[in-house]
DOBA-88026 format. One record per residue: x, y, z of N, C-alpha, C in turn. Coordinates in steps of 0.001 Angstrom, whole numbers, plus 524288, in hexadecimal, padded with zeros to 5 digits. Atoms other than C-alpha are relative to their C-alpha. Layout:
REM DOBA-88026
XYZXYZXYZ
...
REM end
This chain:
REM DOBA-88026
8034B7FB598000080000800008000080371804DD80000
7FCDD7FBBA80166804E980CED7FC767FFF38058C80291
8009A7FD157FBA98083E8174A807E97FB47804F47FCB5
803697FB12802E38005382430805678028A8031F80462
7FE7D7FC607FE36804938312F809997FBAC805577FE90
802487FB4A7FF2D7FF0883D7280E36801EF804267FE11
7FF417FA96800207FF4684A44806A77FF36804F18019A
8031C7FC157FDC07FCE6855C980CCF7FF678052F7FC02
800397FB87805957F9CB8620080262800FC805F48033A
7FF197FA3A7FCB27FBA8870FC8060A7FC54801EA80209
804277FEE67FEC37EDB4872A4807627FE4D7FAEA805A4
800898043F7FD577EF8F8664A811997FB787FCDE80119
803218032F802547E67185E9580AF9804137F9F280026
7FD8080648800CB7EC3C84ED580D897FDF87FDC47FA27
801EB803F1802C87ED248462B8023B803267FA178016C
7FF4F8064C800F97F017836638042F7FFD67FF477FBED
7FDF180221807AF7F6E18311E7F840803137FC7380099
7FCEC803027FF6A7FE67825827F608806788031C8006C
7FA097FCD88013A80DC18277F7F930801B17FEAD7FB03
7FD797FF4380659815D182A467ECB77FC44803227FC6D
802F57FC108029080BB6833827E7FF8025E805367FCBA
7FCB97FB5B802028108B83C237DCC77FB828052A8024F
8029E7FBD47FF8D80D9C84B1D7E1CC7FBB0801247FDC5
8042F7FDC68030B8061084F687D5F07FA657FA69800F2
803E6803327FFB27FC90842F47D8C17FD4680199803B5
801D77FDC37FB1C7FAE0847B37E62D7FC75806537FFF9
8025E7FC4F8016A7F7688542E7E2017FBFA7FEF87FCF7
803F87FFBF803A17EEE584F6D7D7E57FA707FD7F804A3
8039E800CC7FD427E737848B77E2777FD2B8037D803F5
801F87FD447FD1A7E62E853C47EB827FCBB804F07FE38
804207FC078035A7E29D85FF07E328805498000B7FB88
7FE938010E802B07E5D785BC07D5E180085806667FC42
800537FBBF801DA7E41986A5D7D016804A3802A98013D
7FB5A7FC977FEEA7F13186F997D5EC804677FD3E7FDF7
7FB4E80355803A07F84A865657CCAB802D3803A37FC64
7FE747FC7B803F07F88F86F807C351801E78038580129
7FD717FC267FDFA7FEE587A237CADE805447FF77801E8
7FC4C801A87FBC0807F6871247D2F7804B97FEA97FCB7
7FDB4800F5804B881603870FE7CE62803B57FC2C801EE
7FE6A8033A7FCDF81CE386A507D8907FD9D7FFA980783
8013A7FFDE7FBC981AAC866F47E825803F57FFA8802D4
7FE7B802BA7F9FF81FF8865C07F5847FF327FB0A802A7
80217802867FC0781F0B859C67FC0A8040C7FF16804A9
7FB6C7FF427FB998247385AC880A3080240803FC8009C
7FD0C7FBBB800F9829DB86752806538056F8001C7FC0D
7FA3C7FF208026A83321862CC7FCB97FB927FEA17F88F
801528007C8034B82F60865657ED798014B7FC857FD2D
7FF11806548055C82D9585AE97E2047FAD2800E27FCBB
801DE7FF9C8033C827A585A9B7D6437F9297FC4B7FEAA
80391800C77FEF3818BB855C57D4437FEC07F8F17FF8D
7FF92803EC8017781CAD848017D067802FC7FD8A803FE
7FDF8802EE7FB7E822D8843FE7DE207FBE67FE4580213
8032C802A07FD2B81D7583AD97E6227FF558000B80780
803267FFBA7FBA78172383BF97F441801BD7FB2C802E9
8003F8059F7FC0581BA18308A7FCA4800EE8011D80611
800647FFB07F92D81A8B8357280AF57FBAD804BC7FF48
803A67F9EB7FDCA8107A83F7581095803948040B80049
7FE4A7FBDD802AC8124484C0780A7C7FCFA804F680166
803567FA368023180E6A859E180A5280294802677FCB1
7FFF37FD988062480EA285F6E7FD987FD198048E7FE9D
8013E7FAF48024B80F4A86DBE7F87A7FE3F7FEC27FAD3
7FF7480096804C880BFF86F877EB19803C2806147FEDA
7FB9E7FCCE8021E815AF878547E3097FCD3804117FC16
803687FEFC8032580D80881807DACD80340803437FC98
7FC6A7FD40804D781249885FF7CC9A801BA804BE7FF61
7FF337F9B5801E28114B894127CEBE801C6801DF80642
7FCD27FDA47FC038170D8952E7DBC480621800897FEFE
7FAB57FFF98015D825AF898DC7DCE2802237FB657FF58
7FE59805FD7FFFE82A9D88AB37DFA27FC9E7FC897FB42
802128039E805F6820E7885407D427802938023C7FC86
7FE0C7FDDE8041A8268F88D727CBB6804FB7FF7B7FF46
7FA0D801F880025833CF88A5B7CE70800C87FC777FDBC
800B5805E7800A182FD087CBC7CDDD800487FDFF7F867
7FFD6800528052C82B4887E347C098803B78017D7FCCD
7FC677FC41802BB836B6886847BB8F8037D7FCA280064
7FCAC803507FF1983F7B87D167C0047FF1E7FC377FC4C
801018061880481838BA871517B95C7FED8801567FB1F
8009B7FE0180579837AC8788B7AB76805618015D7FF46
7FB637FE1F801C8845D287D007AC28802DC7F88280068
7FE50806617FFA88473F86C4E7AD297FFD07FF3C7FAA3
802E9801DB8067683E2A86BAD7A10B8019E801EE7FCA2
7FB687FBB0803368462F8767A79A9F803D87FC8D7FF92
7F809802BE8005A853928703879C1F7FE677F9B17FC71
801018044C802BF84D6F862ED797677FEDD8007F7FA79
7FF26800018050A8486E8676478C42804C1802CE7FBFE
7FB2D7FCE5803DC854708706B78748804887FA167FFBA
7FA9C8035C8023685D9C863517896D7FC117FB1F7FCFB
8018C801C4803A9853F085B89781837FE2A801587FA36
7FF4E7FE5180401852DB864F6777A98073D801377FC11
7FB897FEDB800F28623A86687777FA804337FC4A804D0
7FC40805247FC1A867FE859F777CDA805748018E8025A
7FCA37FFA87FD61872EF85B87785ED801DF807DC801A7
7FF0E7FB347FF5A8710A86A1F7887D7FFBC7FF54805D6
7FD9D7FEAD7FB1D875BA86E1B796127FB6C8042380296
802027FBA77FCF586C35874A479FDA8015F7FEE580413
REM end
C-alpha cells in the first residue's frame, strides 16, 4: 500500500495525496485554475520546478509568473531555451 502525504496550501486548505505526487498534479487537484499562472513552487521552503515530486508532508507556496521571483524563474529558463537552440542551430557554438 502506498504511504500518502499531507499538503498543506497557503490558503491552509489540506490535501491527502499519494507520496511521490508530481506538484503540478497536486495543484491540479486542489484549485486546478492557478496551473496557468504557476511557474514554479516552494515545497518546505526550498524551490523546484512543477514536475517534482511530493514524498513527505509538505507546505507548498506557489511561485506566480508575474511576481519578482516568477519572473526570474522564467528568464532564467528561456535564457536555457535560448542557448539550446543557438547550439542546435550552430553546432558546437560556445555559450
Amino acid at each position: 500500500m502506498m504511504r500518502e502525504i499531507t499538503i498543506t496550501w497557503p490558503d491552509r486548505q489540506q490535501s491527502t495525496l499519494p507520496n511521490g505526487v508530481a506538484v503540478k498534479d497536486a495543484i491540479a487537484v486542489w484549485k486546478p485554475e492557478l496551473l496557468t499562472t504557476t511557474v514554479a513552487v516552494k515545497i518546505n521552503g526550498k524551490a523546484v520546478d512543477l514536475s517534482a515530486q511530493v514524498s513527505e508532508d509538505a507546505l507548498v507556496e506557489l511561485i506566480d509568473v508575474a511576481s519578482k521571483e516568477g519572473l526570474s524563474i522564467l528568464r532564467h529558463s528561456a535564457s536555457h531555451i535560448m542557448a539550446q537552440a543557438v547550439q542546435d542551430i550552430f553546432p558546437g557554438a560556445m555559450i
